[in-house]
C-alpha positions as CSV (number, residue, x, y, z in Angstrom):
1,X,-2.2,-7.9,-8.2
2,X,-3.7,-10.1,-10.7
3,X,-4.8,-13.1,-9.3
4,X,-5.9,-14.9,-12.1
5,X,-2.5,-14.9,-13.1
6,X,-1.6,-17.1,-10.1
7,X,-0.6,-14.5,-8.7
8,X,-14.8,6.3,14.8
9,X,-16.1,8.9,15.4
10,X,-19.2,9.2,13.1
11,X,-20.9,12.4,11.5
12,X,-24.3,13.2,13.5
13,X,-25.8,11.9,9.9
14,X,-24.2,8.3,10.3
15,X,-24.7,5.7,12.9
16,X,-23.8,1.8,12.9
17,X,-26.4,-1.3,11.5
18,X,-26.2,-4.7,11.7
19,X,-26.5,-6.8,8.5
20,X,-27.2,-10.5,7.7
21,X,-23.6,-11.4,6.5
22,X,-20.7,-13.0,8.4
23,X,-18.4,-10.3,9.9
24,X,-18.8,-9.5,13.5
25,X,-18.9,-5.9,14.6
26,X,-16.2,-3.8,16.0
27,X,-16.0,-0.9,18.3
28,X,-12.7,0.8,17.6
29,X,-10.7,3.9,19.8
30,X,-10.6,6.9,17.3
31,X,-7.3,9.0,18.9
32,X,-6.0,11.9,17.3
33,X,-3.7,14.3,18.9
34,X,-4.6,17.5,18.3
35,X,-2.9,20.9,17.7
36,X,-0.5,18.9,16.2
37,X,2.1,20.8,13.9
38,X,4.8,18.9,12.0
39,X,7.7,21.1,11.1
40,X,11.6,21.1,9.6
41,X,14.0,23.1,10.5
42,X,12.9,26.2,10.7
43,X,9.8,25.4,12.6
44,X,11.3,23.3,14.2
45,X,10.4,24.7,17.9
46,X,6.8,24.8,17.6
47,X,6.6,20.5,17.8
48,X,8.0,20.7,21.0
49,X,4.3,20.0,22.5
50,X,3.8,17.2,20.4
51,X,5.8,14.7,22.1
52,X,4.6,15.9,25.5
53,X,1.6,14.8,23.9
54,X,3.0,11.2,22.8
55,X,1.6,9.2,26.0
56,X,-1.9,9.3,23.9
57,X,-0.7,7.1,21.3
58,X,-1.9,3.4,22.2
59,X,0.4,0.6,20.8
60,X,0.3,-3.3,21.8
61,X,3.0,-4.5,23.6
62,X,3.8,-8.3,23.6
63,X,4.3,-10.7,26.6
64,X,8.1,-10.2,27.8
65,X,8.6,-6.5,26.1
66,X,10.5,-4.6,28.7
67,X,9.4,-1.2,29.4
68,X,12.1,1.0,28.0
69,X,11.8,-1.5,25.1
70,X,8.1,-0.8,25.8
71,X,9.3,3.0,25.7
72,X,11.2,3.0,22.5
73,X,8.8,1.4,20.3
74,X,6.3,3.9,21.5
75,X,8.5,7.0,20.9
76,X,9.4,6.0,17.2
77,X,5.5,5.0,16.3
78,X,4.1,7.2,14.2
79,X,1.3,9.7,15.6
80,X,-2.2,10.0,13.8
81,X,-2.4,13.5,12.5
82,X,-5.8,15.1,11.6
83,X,-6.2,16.6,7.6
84,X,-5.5,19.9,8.8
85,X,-2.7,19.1,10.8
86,X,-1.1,16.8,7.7
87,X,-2.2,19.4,5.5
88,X,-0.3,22.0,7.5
89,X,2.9,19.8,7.9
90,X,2.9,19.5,4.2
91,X,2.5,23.3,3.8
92,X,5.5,24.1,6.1
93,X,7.6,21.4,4.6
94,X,7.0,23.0,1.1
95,X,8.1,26.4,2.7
96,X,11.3,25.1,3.6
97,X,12.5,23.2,0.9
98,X,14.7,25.3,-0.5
99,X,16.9,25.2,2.6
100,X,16.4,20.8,3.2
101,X,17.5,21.2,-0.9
102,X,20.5,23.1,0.2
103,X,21.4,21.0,2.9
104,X,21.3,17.8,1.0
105,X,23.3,19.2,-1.4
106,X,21.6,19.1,-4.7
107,X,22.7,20.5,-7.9
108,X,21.4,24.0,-9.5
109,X,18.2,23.4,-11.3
110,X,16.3,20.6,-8.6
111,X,14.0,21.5,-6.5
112,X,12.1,19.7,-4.3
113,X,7.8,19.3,-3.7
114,X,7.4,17.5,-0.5
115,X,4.1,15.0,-1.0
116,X,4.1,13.6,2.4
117,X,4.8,13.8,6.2
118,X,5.1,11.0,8.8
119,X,5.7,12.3,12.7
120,X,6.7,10.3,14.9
121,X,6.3,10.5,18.8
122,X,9.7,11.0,19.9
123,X,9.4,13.9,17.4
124,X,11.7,12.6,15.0
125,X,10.1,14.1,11.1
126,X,10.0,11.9,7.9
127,X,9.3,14.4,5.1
128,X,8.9,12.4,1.6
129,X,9.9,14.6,-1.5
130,X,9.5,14.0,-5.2
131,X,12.6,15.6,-7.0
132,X,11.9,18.5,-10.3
133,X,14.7,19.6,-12.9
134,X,14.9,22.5,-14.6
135,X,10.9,22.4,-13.3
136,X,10.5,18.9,-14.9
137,X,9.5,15.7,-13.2
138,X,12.3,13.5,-12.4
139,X,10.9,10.3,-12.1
140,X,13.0,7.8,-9.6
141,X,14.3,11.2,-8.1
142,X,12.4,10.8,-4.6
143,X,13.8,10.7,-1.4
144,X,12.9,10.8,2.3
145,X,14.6,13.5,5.0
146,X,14.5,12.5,8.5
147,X,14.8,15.4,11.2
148,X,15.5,15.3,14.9
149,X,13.1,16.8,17.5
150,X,15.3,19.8,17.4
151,X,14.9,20.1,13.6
152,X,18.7,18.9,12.8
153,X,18.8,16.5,9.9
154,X,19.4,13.2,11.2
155,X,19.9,11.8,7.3
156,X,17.9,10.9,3.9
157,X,17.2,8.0,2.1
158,X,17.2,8.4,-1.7
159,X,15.8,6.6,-4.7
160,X,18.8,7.7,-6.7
161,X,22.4,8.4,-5.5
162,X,23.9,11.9,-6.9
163,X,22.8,14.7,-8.7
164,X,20.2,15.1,-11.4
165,X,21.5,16.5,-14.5
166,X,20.7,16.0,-18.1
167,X,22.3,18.0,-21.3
168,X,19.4,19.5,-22.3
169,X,15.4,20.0,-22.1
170,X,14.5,20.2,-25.1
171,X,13.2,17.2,-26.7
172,X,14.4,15.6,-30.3
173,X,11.1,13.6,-30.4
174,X,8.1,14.9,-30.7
175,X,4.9,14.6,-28.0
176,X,3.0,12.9,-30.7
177,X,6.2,10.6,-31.5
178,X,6.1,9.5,-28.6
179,X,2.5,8.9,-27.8
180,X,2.6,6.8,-30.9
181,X,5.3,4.6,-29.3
182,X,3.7,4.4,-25.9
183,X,0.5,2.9,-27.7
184,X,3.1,0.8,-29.3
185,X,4.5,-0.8,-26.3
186,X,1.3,-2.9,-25.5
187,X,-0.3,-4.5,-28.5
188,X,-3.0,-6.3,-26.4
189,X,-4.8,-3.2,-25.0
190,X,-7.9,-2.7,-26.6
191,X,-8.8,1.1,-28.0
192,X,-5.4,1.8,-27.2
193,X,-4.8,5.6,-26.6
194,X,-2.3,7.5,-24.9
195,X,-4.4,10.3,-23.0
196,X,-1.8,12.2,-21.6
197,X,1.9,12.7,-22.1
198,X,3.9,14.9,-20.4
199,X,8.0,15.8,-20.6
200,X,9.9,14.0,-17.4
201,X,13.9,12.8,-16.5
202,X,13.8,9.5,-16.1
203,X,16.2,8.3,-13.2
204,X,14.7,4.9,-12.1
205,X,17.7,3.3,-13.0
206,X,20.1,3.9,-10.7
207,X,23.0,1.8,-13.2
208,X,22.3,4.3,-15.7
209,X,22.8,8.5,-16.1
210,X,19.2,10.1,-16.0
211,X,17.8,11.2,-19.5
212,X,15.2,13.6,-20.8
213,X,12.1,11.5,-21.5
214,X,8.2,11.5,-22.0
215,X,6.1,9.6,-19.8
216,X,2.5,8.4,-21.5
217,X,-0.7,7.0,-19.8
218,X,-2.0,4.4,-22.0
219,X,-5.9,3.9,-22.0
220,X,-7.9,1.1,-23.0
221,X,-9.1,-2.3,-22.0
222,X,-6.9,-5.1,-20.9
223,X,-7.4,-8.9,-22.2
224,X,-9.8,-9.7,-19.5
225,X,-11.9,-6.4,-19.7
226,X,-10.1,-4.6,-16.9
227,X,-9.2,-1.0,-17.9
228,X,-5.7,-0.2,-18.7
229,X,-3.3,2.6,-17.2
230,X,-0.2,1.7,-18.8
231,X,2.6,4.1,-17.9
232,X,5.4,4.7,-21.0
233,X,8.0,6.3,-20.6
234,X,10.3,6.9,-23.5
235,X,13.5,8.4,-24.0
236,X,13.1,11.6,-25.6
237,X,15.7,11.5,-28.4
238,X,15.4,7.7,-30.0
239,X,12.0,6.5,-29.0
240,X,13.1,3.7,-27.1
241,X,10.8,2.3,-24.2
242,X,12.8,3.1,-21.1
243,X,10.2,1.7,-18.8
244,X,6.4,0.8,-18.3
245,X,3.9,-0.4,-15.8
246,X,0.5,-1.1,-15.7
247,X,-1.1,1.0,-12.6
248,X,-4.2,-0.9,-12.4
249,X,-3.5,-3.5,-10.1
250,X,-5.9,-6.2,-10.3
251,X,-7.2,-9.7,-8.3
252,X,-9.9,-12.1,-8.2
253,X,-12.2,-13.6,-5.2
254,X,-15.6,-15.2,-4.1
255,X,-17.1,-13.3,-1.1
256,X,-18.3,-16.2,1.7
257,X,-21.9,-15.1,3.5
258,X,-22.7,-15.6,6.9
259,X,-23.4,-14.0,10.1
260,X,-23.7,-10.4,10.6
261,X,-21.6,-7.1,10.1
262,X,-21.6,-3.9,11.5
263,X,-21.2,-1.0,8.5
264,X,-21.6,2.5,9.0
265,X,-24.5,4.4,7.0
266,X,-25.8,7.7,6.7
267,X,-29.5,9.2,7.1
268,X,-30.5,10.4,3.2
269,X,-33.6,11.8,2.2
270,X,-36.2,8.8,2.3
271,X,-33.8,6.3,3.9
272,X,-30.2,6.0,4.6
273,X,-26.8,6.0,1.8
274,X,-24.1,3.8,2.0
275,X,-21.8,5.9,3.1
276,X,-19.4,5.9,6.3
277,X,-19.2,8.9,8.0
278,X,-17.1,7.1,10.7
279,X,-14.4,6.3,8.3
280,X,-13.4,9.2,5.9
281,X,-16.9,9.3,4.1
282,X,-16.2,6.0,2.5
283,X,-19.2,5.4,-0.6
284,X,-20.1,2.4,-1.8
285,X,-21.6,2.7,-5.8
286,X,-23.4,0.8,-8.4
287,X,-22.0,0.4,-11.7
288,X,-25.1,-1.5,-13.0
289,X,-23.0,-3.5,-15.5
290,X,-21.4,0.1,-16.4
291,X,-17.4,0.4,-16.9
292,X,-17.1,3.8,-16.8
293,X,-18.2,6.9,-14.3
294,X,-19.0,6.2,-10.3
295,X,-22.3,4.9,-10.7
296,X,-25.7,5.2,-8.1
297,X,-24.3,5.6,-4.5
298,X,-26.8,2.2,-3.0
299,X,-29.5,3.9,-1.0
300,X,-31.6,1.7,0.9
301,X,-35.4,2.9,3.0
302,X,-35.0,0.7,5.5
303,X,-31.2,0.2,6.7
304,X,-31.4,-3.3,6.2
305,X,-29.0,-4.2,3.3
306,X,-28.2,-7.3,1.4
307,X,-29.7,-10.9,2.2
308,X,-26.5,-12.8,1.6
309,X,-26.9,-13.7,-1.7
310,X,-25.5,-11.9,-5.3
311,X,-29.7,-12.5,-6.7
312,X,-29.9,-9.1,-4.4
313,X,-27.5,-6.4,-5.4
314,X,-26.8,-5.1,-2.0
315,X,-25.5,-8.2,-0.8
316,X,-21.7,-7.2,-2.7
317,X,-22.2,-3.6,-1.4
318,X,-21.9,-4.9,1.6
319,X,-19.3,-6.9,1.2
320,X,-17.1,-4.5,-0.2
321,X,-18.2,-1.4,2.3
322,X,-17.6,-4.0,5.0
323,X,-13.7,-4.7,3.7
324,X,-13.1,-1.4,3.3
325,X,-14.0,-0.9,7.1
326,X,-11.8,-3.6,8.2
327,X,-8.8,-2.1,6.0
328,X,-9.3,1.2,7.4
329,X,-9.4,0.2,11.2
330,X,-6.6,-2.2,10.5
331,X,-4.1,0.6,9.4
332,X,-5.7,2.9,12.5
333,X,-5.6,0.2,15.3
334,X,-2.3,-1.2,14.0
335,X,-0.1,2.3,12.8
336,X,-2.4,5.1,14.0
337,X,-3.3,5.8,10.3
338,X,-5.4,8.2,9.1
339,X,-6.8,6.4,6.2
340,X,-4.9,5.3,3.1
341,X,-3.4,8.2,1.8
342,X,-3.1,9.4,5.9
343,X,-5.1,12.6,5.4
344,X,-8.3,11.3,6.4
345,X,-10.0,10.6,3.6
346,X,-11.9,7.5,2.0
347,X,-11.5,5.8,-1.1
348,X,-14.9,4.8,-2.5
349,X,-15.7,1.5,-3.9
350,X,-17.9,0.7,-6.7
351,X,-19.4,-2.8,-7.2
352,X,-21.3,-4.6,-10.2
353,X,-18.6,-3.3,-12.9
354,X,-19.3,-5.3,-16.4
355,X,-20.6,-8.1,-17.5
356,X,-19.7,-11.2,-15.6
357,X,-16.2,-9.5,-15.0
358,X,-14.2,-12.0,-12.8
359,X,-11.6,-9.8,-11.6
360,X,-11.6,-6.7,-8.7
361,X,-9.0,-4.0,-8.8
362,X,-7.7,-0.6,-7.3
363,X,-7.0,2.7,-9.3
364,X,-4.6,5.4,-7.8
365,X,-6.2,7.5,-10.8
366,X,-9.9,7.1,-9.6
367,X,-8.4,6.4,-5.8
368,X,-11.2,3.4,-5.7
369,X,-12.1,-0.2,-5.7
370,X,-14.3,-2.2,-8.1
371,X,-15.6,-5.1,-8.3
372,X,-17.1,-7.6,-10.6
373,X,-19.8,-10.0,-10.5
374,X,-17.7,-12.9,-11.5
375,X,-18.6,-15.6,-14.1
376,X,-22.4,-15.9,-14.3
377,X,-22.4,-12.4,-12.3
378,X,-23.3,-14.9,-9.5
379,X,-20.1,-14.8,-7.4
380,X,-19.0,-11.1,-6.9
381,X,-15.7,-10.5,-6.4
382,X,-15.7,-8.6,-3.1
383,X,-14.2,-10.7,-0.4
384,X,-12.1,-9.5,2.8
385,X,-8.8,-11.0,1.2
386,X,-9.1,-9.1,-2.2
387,X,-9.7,-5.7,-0.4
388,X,-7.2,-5.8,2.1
389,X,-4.9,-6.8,-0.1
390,X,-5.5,-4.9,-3.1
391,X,-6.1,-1.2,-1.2
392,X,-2.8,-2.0,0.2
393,X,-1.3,-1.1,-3.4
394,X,-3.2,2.0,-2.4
395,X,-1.1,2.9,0.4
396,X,2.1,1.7,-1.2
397,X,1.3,4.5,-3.6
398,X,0.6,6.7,-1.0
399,X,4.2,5.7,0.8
400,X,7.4,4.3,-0.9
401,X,5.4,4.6,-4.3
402,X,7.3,1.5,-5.5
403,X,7.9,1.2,-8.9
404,X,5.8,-1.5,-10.3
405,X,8.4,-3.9,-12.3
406,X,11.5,-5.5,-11.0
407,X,12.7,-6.5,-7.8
408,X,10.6,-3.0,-6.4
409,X,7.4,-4.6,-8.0
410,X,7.9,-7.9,-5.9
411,X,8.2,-5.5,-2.6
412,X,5.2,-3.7,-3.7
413,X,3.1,-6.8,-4.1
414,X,4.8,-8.3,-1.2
415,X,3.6,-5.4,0.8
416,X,-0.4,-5.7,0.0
417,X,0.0,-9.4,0.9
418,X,1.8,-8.9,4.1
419,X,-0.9,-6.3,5.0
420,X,-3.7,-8.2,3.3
421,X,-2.5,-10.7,5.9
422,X,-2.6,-8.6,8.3
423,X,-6.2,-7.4,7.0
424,X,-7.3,-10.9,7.6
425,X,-5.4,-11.7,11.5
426,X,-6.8,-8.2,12.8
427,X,-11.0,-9.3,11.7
428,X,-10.2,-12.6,12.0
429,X,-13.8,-14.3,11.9
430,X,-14.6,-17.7,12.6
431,X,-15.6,-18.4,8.8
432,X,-12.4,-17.1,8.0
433,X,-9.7,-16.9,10.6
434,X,-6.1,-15.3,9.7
435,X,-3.6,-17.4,8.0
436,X,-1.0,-17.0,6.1
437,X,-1.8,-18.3,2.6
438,X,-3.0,-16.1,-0.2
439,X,-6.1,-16.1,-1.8
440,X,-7.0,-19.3,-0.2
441,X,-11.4,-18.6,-0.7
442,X,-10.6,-17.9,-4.3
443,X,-10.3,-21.8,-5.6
444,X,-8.4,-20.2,-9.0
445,X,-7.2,-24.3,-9.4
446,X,-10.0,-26.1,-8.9
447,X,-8.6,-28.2,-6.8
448,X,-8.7,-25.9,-3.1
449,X,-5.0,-24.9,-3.2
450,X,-4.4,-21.1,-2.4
451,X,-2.5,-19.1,-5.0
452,X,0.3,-18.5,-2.7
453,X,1.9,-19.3,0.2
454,X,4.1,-17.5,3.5
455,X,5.9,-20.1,4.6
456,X,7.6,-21.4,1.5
457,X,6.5,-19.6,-1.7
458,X,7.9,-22.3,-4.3
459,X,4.9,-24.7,-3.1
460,X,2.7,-22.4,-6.1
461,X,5.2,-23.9,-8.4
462,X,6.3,-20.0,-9.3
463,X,7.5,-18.1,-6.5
464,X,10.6,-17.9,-5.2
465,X,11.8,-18.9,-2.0
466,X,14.7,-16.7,-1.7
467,X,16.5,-14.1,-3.4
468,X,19.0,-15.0,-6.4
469,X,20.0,-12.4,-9.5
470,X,17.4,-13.4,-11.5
471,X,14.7,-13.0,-9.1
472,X,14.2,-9.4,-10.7
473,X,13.2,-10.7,-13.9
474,X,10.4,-13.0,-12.4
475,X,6.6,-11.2,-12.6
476,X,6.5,-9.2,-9.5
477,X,3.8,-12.0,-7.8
478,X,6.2,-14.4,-8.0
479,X,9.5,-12.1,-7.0
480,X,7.4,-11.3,-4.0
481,X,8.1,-14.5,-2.8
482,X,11.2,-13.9,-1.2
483,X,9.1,-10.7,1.1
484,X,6.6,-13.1,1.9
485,X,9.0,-15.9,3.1
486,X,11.2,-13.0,5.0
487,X,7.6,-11.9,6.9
488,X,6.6,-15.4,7.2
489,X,9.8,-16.1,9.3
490,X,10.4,-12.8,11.0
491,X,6.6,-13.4,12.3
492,X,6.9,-17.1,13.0
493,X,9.9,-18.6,12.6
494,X,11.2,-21.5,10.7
495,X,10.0,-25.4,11.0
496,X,6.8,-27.2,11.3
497,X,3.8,-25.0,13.5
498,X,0.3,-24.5,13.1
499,X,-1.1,-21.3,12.9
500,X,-5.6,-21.0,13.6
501,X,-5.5,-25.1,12.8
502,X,-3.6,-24.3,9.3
503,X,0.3,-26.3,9.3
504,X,3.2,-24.5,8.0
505,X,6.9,-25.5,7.3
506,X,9.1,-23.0,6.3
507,X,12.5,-23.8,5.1
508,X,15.5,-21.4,5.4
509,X,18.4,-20.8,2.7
510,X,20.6,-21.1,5.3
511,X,19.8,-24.0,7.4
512,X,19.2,-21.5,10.6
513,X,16.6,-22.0,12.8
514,X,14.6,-19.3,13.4
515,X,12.2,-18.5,16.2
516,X,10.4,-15.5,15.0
517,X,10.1,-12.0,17.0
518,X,5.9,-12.6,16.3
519,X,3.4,-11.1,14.0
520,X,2.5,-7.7,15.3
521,X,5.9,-6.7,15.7
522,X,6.5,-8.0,12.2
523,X,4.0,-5.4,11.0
524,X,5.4,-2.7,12.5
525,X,8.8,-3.2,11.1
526,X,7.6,-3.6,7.6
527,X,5.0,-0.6,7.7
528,X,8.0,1.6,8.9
529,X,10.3,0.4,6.8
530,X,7.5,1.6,4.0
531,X,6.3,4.6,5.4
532,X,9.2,6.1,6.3
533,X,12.2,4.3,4.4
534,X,11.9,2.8,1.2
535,X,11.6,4.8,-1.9
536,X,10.4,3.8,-5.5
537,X,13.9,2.1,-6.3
538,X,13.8,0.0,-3.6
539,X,15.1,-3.7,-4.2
540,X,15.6,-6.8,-2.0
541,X,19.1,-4.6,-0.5
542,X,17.7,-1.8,0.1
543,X,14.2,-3.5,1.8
544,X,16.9,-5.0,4.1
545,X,18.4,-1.5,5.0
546,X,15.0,0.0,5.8
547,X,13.5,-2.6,8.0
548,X,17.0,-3.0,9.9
549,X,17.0,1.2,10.1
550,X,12.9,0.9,11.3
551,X,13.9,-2.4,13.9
552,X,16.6,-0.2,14.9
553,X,14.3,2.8,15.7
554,X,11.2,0.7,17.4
555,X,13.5,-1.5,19.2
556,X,16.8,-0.4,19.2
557,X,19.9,-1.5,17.6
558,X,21.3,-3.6,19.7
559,X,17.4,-5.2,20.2
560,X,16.9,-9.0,19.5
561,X,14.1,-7.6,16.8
562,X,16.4,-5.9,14.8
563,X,18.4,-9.0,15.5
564,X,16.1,-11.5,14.2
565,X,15.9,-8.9,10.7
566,X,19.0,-9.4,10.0
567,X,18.8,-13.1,10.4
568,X,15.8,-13.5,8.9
569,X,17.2,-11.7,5.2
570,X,20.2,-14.5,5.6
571,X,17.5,-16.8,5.9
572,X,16.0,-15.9,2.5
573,X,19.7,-15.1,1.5
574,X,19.6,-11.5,0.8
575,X,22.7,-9.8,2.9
């Protein structure tokens, strides 16, 4: 997001320190079920062990959850799966494509490439496909098959009703064409080039017949320094711009230093590395004022890092290696994740990037963080909200893949801060306790106002409360609004209360009164909803279908959860 704009088990190498900063430390359960193998139809018989295995998975009940309530929720949480085991699922997913293709109907010419697999413990599969055309691309084409234990397709949940079908692949405007009008689109990048271009259908617009396009990564530098991914795409026979977004997501913060933290390092030659064994091999670089490349992975000869102040350079390393802990245990403690991307693997962070850059960002291209020093290079940029939040676009990318722009960009940036939030409850230190405002260290005003908030989004003077027809048209952090007001309630309720000594009062469109289901709960829904529901054409509808359909399956759907869903999208008036 752009914030300026308002907006376990370790390796025998790596073992746990204690540094001079203010997080305390945490000891977390590491459980993976192993042997696990994910199947669709055809393999359908070999998961059968899998949800004998299901009593392993550990999920918090609240006060007053009754045990086949209890019982449900467990059954349709998803199980941790190792890499192999994902990697497998994948691989047997692939092989039967052709057949889930056939079954779902879909016209000669698409294919399907399945790109992810989420298992649940009752045994019910969520295989995620991207769609191909005559062996092209087809961009707004994915969709999501859910199995039953027994491999019979329970249903699908498509970015696109229909078949994809265009008149013809072969292009009137030329590759160069059309990398001259993707550098077009944007006139403030800096060095503007389009590095790679590459023929696609575009189908994100479900009001519209797909069309034979070219889609165009724009490189370069943004206004503020940041580096630019701009995605074209273009129609293929007149030019026009079709669609675009900008896939570095970016936000700003000023880390807070105090107390201690627990990180996890490795033994190096003549000292220890920065790097978490315990958490995917997570690195943590210096850029040394660089822009480009990974930088020097901090080494240190004694295991004590940072002093809590930016005059030492360790001190943001820490920071950010710290966050990215917190993130990572969050998704495993809270949906049995297996890192962002779910196949066990870290991102990396790198800290120090330019000269008194006051921004921080995530890259799906470089699947990292950086950070910057801030103005002066005295404040770097690496506090708990902005990692949380912004390596949550990381596994919206990983997930729904929601398209950046339009009422799916407010979900997407919805999503990092309702799991940002949830970043911040989970560590929830005593110099920063969880709330639900965003950005609320950062000071962007001047004046000690977060950038936005839960309860009632309109209080930034942008945001919208709830959802009207022109809420697509808003800049996606101030369309995400209405997602933040729906979690807000759903996890609270409506009224005056006061949350960790911070006072809320959240209107509804409606004039209901809402009592909230509470927070973890809440979480649940929405990560469901995302994992296993939403697709890159998701709007405010369609988020309503999915987190009805996941209340439905961790509750039931009769449940006073899925209940309180429905209620709770009147109450930002999307029905």
């Amino acid at each position: 997001m752009n914030w300026q704009n308002l907006d376990g088990v370790l390796s025998n190498a790596s073992r746990l320190v204690s540094l001079s900063l203010r997080y305390p430390p945490r000891t977390l359960p590491h459980r993976v079920l192993e042997g696990v193998r994910v199947t669709h139809r055809s393999t359908a018989p070999r998961v059968a062990a899998l949800v004998a295995s299901a009593a392993m998975v550990v999920i918090g009940v609240q006060a007053g959850t009754t045990a086949n309530a209890a019982d449900r929720a467990a059954g349709a949480t998803a199980l941790t799966l190792s890499a192999s085991q994902r990697a497998t699922a994948l691989k047997d997913a692939q092989a039967d494509a052709s057949s889930t293709a056939r079954d779902l109907k879909l016209a000669a010419g698409e294919k399907l490439v399945a790109r992810d697999v989420v298992k649940d413990a009752n045994g019910t599969t969520h295989t995620r496909y991207e769609r191909t055309y005559d062996g092209l691309p087809v961009l707004g084409g994915d969709l999501v098959v859910h199995t039953a234990k027994n491999g019979d397709l329970k249903g699908s949940t498509k970015a696109r009703k229909g078949s994809i079908a265009v008149a013809s692949t072969d292009a009137g405007l030329s590759t160069k064409s059309a990398k001259k009008a993707a550098v077009a689109a944007d006139s403030s990048i800096k060095g503007a080039a389009a590095d790679s271009t590459r023929k696609v259908i575009w189908a994100g617009n479900p009001a519209k017949a797909p069309v034979l396009a070219y889609e165009s990564v724009v490189t370069g530098k943004q206004k503020d320094g940041t580096p630019s991914e701009l995605h074209v795409v273009t129609d293929a026979t007149s030019g026009k711009k079709l669609f675009s977004y900008q896939a570095i997501e970016t936000g700003t913060g000023v880390s807070e230093y105090s107390g201690t933290v627990t990180l996890g390092t490795t033994a190096a030659s003549g000292g220890y590395d920065l790097l978490d064994g315990g958490r995917g091999g997570h690195k943590t670089y210096d850029l040394n004022g660089g822009t480009t490349g990974t930088g020097t992975l901090f080494h240190d000869a004694d295991d004590n890092w940072g002093d809590g102040t930016s005059a030492n350079r360790q001190t943001a390393a820490v920071d950010a290696a710290y966050g990215a802990a917190e993130t990572w245990d969050f998704y495993k403690t809270a949906f049995n994740r297996n890192g962002i991307a779910g196949d066990g693997k870290a991102a990396y962070s790198r800290v120090h990037y330019g000269n008194a850059y006051v921004n921080a960002f995530w890259s799906d291209s470089c699947f990292c963080m950086t950070y910057g020093d801030g103005t002066n290079n005295t404040n770097p940029l690496t506090s708990l909200d902005v990692a949380g939040h912004e390596m949550s676009h990381g596994l919206t990318a990983a997930t729904a893949k929601l398209n950046y722009s339009r009422e799916s960009g407010g979900l997407n940036e919805a999503t990092s801060d309702i799991l940002g939030t949830g970043v911040e409850f989970y560590s929830n230190t005593a110099a920063d306790p969880g709330d639900y405002l965003i950005g609320e260290k950062i000071d962007i005003r001047g004046n000690g106002t977060p950038l936005r908030y839960m309860d009632k989004p309109s209080k930034d003077g942008s945001s919208a409360d709830y959802w009207n027809k022109r809420v697509g048209s808003l800049d996606v952090h101030y369309s995400s609004g209405v997602a933040n007001h729906f979690f807000y309630l759903l996890s609270e309720g409506s009224g005056a209360k006061t949350v960790n000594g911070v006072s809320y009062n959240s209107p509804t469109y409606d004039g209901s009164t809402l009592a909230g289901i509470g927070r973890d709960k809440a979480l649940q829904i929405w990560y469901k909803a995302l994992s296993t529901y939403m697709t890159s054409t998701t709007n405010y509808a369609g988020a309503r279908t999915a987190t009805l359909q996941a209340a439905s399956d961790l509750y039931g759907a009769s449940s006073p959860e899925r209940a309180a869903v429905a209620a709770t999208w009147a109450a930002v008036n999307v029905n």
